[in-house]
C-alpha positions as CSV (number, residue, x, y, z in Angstrom):
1,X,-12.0,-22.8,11.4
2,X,-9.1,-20.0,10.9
3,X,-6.6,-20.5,13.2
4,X,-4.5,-17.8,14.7
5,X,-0.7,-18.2,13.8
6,X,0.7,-14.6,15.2
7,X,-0.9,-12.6,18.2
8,X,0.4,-9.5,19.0
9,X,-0.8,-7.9,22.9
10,X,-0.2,-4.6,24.0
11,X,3.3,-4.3,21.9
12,X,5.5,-0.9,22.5
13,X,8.7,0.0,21.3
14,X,10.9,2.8,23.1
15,X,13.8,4.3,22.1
16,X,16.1,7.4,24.0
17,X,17.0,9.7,21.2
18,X,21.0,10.4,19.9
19,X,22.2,7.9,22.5
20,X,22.9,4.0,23.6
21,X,21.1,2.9,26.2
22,X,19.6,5.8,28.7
23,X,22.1,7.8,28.4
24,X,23.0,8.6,32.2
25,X,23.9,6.3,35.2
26,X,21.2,8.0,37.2
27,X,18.5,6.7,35.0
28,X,19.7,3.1,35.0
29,X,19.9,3.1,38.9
30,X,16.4,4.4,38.7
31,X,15.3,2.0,36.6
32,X,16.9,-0.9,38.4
33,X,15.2,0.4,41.6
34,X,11.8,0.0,40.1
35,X,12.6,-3.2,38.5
36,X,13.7,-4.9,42.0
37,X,10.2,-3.2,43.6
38,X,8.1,-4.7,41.0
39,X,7.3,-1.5,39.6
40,X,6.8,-0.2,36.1
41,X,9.9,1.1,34.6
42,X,9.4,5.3,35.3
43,X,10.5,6.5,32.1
44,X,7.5,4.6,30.3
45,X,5.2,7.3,31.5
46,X,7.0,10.0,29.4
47,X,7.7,10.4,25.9
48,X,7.1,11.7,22.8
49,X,4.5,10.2,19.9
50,X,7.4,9.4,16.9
51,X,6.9,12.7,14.4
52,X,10.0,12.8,12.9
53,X,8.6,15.8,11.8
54,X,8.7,18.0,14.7
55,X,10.7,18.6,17.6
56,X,9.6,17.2,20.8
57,X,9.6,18.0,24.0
58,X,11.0,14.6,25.3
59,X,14.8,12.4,25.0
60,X,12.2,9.3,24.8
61,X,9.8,8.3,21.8
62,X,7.2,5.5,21.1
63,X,8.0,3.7,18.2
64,X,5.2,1.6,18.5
65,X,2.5,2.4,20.7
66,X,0.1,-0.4,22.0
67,X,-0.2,-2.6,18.9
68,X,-2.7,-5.2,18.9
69,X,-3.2,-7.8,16.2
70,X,-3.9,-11.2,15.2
71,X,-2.8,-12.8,11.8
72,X,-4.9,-15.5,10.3
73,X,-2.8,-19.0,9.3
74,X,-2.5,-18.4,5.4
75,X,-3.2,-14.9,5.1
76,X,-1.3,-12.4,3.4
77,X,-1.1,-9.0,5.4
78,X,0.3,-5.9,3.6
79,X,1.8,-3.2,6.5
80,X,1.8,0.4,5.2
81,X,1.9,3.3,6.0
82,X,4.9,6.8,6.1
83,X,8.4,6.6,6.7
84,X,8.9,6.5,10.1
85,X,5.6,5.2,10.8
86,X,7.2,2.2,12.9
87,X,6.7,-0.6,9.6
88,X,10.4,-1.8,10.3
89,X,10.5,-1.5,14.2
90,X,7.2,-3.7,14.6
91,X,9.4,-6.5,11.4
92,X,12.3,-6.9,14.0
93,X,10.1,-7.4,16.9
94,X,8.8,-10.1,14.9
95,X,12.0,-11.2,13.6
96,X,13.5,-11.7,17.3
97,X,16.5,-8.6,16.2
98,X,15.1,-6.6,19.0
99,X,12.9,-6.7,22.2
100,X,9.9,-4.6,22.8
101,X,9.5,-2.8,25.6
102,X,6.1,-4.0,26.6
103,X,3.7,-6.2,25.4
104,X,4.0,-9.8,24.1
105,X,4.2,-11.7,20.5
106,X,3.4,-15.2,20.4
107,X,3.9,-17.1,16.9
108,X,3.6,-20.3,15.5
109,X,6.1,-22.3,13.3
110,X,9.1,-21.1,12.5
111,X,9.7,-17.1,10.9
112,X,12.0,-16.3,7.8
113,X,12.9,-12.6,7.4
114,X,14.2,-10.5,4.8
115,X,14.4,-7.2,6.1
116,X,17.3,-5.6,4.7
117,X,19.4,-6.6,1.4
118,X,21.5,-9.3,2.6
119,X,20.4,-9.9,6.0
120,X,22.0,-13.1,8.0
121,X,24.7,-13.0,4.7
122,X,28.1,-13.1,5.4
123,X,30.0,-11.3,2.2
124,X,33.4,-14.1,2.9
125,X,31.2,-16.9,2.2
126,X,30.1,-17.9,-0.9
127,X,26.0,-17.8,-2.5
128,X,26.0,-21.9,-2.1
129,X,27.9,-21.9,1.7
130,X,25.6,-18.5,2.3
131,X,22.2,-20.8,1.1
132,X,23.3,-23.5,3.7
133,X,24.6,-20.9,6.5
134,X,20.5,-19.4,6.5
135,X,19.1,-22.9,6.3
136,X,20.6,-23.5,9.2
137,X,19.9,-20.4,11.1
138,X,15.9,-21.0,9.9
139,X,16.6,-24.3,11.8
140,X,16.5,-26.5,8.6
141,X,18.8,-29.7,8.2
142,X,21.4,-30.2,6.0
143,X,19.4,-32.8,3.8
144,X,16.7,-30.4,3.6
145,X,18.6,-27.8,2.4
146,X,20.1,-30.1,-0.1
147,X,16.7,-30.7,-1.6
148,X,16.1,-27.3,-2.1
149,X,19.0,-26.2,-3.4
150,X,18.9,-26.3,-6.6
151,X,15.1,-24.2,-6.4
152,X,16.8,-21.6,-4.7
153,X,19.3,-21.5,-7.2
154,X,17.0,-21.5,-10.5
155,X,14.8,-18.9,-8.5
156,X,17.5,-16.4,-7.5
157,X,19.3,-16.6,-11.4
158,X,22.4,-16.6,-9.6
159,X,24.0,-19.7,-10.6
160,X,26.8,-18.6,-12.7
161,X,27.9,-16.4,-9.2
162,X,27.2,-19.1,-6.7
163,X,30.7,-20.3,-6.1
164,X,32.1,-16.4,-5.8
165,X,31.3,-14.5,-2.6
166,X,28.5,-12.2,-1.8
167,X,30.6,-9.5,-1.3
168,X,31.1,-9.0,-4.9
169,X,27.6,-9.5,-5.4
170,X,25.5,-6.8,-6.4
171,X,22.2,-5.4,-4.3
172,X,19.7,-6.6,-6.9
173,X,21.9,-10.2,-7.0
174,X,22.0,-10.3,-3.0
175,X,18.2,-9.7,-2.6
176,X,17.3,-12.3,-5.2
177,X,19.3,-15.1,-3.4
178,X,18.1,-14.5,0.0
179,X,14.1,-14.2,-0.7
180,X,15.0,-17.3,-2.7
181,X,16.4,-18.7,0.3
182,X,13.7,-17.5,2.4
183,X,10.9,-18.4,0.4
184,X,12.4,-22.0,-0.7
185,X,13.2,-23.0,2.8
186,X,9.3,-23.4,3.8
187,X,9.1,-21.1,6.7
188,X,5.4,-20.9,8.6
189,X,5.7,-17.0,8.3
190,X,7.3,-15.3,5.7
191,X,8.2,-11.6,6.5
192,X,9.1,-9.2,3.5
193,X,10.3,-5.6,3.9
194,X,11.1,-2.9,1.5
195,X,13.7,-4.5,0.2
196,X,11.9,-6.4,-3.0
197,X,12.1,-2.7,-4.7
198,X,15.6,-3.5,-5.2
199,X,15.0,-5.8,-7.3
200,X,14.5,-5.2,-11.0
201,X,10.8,-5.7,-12.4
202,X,11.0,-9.1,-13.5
203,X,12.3,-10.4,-10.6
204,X,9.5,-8.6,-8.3
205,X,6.5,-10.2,-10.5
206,X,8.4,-13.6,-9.8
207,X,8.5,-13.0,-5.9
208,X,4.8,-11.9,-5.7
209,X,3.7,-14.9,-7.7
210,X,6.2,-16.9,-5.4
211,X,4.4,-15.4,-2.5
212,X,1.2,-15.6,-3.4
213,X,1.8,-19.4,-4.1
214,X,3.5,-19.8,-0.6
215,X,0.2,-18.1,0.9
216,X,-2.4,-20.1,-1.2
217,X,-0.8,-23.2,-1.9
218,X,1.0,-23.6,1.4
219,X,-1.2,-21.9,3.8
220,X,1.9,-20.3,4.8
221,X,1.5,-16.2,6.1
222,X,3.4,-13.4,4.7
223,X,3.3,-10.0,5.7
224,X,4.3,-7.6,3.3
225,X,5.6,-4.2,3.9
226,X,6.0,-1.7,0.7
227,X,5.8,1.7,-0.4
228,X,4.8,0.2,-3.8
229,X,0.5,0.6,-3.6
230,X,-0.2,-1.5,-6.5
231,X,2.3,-5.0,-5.2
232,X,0.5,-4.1,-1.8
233,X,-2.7,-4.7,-3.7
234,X,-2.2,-7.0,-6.2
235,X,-0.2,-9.6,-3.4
236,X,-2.9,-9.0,-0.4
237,X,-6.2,-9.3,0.4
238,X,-5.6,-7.6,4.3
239,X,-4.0,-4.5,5.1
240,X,-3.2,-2.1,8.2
241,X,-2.0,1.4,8.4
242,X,0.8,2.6,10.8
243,X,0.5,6.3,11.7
244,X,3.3,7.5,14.2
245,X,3.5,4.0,15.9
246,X,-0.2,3.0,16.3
247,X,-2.6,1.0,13.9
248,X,-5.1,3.7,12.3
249,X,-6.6,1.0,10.3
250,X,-7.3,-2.7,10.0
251,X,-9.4,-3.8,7.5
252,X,-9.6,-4.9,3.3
253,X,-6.6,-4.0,1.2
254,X,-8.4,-1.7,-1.1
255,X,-9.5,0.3,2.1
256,X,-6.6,0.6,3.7
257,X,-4.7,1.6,0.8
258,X,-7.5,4.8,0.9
259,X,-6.6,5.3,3.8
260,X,-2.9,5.3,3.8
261,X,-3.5,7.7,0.3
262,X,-5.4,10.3,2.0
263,X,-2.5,11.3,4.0
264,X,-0.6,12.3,1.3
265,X,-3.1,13.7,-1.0
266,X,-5.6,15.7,1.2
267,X,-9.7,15.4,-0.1
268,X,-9.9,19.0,-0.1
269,X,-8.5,19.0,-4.0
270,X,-10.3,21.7,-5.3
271,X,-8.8,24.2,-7.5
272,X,-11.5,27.2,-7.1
273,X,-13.6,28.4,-4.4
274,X,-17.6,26.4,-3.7
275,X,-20.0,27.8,-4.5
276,X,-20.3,29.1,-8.3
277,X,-22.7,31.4,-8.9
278,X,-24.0,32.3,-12.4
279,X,-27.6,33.6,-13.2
280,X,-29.1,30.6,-13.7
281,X,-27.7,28.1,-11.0
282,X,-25.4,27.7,-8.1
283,X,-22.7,24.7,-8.4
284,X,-22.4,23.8,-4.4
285,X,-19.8,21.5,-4.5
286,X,-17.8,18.7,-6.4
287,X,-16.1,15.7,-5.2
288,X,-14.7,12.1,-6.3
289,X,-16.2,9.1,-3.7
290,X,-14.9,5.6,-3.3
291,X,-16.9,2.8,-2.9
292,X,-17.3,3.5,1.1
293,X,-18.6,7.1,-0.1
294,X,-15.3,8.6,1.5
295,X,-14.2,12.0,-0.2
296,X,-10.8,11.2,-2.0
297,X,-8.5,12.8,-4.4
298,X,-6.3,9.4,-5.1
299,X,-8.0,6.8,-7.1
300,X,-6.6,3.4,-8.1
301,X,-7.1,2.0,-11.4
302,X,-9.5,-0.6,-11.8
303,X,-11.6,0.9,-8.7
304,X,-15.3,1.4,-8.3
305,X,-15.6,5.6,-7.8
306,X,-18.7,8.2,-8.0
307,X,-17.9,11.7,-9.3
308,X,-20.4,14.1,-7.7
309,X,-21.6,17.2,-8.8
310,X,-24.3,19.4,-6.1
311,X,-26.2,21.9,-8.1
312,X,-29.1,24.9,-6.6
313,X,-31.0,26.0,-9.5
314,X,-32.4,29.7,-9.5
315,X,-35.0,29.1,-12.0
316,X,-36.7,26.4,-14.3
317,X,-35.0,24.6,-16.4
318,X,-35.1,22.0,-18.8
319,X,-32.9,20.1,-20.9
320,X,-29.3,20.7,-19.5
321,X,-26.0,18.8,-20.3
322,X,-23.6,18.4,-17.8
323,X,-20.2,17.3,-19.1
324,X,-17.7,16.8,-17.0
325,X,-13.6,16.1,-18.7
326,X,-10.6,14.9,-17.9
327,X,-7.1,16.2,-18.7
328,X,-3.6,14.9,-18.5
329,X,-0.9,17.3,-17.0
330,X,-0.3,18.2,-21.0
331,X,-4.2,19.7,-20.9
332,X,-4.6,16.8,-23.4
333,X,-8.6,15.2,-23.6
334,X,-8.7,12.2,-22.1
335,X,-12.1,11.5,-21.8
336,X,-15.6,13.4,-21.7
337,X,-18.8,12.6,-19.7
338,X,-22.2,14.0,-21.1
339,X,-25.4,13.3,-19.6
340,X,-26.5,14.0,-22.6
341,X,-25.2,10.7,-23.8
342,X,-26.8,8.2,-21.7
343,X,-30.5,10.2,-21.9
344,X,-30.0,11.9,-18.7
345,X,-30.4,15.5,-19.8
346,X,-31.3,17.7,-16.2
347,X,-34.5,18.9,-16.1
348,X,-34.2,20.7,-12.6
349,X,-36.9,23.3,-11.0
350,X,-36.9,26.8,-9.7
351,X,-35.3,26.6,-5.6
352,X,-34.6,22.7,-6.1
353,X,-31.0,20.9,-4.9
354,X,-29.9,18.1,-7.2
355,X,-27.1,15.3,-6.9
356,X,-25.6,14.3,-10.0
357,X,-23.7,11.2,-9.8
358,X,-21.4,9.7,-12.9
359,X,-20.4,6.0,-11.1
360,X,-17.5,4.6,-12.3
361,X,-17.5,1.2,-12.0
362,X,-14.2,0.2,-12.8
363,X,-11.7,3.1,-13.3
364,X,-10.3,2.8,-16.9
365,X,-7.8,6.0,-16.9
366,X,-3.8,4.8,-16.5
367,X,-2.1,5.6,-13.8
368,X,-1.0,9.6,-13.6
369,X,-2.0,13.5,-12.6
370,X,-5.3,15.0,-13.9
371,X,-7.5,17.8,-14.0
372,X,-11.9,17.6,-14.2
373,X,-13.3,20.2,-15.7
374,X,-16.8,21.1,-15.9
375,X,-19.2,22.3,-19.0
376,X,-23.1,23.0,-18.3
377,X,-25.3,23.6,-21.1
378,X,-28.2,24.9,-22.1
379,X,-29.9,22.7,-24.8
380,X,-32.9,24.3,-24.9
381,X,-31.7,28.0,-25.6
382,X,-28.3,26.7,-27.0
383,X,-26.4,28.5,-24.4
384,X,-23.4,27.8,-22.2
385,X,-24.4,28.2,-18.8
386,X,-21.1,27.4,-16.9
387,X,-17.5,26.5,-18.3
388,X,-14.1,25.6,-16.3
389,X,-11.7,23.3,-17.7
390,X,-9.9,23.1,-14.5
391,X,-12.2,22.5,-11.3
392,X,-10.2,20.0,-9.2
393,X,-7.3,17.8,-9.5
394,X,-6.8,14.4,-8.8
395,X,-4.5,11.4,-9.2
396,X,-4.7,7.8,-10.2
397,X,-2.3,4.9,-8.6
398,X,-1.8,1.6,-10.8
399,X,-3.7,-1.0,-9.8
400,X,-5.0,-4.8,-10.9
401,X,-7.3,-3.5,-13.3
402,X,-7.7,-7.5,-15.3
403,X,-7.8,-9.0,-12.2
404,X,-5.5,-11.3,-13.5
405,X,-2.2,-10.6,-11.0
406,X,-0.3,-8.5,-13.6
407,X,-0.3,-5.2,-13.1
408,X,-0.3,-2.9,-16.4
409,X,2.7,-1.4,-17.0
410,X,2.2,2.8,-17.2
411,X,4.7,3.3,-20.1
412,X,3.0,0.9,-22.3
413,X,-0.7,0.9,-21.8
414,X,-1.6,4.9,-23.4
415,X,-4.1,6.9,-21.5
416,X,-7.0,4.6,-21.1
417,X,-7.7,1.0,-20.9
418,X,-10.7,-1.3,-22.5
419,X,-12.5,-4.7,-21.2
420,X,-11.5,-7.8,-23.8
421,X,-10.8,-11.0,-24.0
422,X,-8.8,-13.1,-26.5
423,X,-10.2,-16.1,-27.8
424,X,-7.5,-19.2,-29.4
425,X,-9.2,-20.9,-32.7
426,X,-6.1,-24.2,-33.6
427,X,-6.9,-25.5,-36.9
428,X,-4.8,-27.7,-39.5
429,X,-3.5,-26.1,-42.5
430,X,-2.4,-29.3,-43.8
């Protein structure tokens, strides 16, 4: 039976633009009035949704707006979504640094955050008196600490600097030692902002496979906040999208990934104007589909996808290639798709609507920009019946395409990656 570790109830964040506090006297009289009535504070009922983006019309915005949300002991939630979106607000709710305004968290255990580079660090003290200083805060004893130490130590690859203060430290050092410090000191929620991308890329592989170990082997909970779509999914299996203080989504990692995606890169991706006409057939439409058959323009590698092609023909026809190919942003080939190839030549009649679909089981192009283009052929009279090299554009985000926890790296993988599987043969040469 899962059992509910963190419960968040009706949470909202408010803040008064450009000033401390409310900004006049008359306000806090006003709100103190309420308050001693029993009444709801007055200046909840105004203000602005949080687009940093436009102007507004109040002093007052939601930061968060009526978040709801229960995490599962032992599950690792990713938390994505825009700048802005109300990611951090909603981590120092959770991390006790500030109060929300309405609503109620309750939590189990005890919570260990690293939400900024060297947060609870105090740059006088040294890397060993800073390690016991955050035990202590995360309520740890002395002797506990002590047994750890020399973990945290190892993890961080600090221990030539240990004795000299953080001060002198450098970002990447000071992030390393306090997630090690976090992660080491066996808190029941572990809470991870931006912060890991400071951190060079050997050190981030080690704290997702340190986190993933605290999640699975501990049954401790993380929740992960990053920009970076391919730790997001290679580290969780939940995710939920913040869109100007509000959940948009809840649901599987891959999906909310989609979702958080399709705000930057908008479906409608097309490069010319639906339909084509020519004298033979009219091309309706095109479009990429995930596996939920939404329309998207931002595929992740290793992902299941259908590329869709509507067609109208004006007459008979029979035997017709469809190739559809994709180019880099150097117009280099990367790949072709002929129906002609797998024995599906069209054979379409006069007035009839078809549905093409190429599935892509597992994308195989590395992460980057691309074009599709389209060639339609006629076999049967040897002519070309349509031809665009440059249809729609699209994009692909790195992703777990092994399923193995190590994501490929773009610089050293080429254009396109293949299924194998090495195979060890020992044998004595003696």
């Amino acid at each position: 039976m899962n059992e509910v570790i963190l419960k968040i109830e009706n949470l909202s964040k408010q803040y008064r633009l450009g000033l401390v506090g409310t900004g006049t006297l008359s306000h806090d009289l006003k709100r103190w009035w309420y308050k001693v009535r029993g009444k709801e504070d007055p200046f909840l009922k105004i203000g602005d949704t949080n687009d940093r983006a436009t102007k507004g019309t109040s002093d007052y915005v939601w930061a968060l707006k009526d978040i709801n949300l229960e995490v599962q002991k032992g599950e690792v939630l990713g938390i994505i979504g825009k700048n802005g979106a109300g990611k951090s607000t909603l981590l120092k709710i959770l991390s006790k640094i500030t109060s929300p305004t309405t609503g109620s968290v309750k939590s189990k255990g005890r919570i260990a955050s690293l939400l900024e580079v060297g947060t609870g660090f105090h740059g006088e003290l040294t890397g060993r008196e800073n390690i016991f200083l955050n035990g202590t805060i995360l309520g740890m004893t002395k002797a506990e600490i002590t047994q750890k130490y020399d973990e945290i130590v190892e993890f961080s690859g600090c221990e030539r600097y240990i004795d000299t203060p953080v001060k002198r430290y450098s970002s990447g050092m000071t992030v390393r030692l306090a997630f090690a410090v976090a992660a080491f000191l066996e808190p029941d929620i572990l809470i991870i902002d931006e912060v890991l991308a400071v951190g060079d890329a050997e050190f981030q592989k080690k704290a997702i496979g340190k986190m993933k170990e605290i999640s699975k082997g501990d049954g401790r909970t993380v929740l992960f906040v990053s920009h970076n779509m391919a730790a997001v999914q290679n580290l969780c299996e939940r995710g939920i999208v913040l869109k100007k203080g509000s959940i948009v989504f809840d649901g599987g990692v891959e999906q909310a990934i989609s979702s958080y995606l399709a705000e930057y890169y908008s479906s409608e991706n097309k490069i010319i104007d639906f339909p084509v006409e020519t004298s033979k057939l009219s091309i309706e439409n095109i479009n990429i589909v995930d596996v939920n058959e939404q329309q998207v323009s931002n595929l992740i590698l290793g992902s299941f996808y259908n590329f869709q092609l509507f067609l109208r023909s004006k007459k008979d026809l029979r035997h017709v290639n469809v190739r559809l190919q994709v180019f880099d942003e150097n117009n280099h080939l990367i790949t072709t798709l002929n129906t002609f190839h797998t024995n599906n030549v069209l054979n379409i009649s006069e007035n009839e609507s078809v549905v093409l679909k190429c599935c892509m089981e597992k994308l195989a192009i590395a992460p980057g920009k691309y074009t599709l283009g389209i060639e339609i052929f006629d076999l049967f009279e040897k002519s070309t019946i349509y031809e665009n090299e440059k249809v729609l554009y699209f994009t692909i985000e790195n992703g777990d395409y092994f399923a193995s926890g190590r994501l490929p790296s773009p610089q050293n993988i080429g254009k396109c990656l293949v299924e194998f599987a090495w195979k060890l043969n020992y044998y004595d040469i003696t």
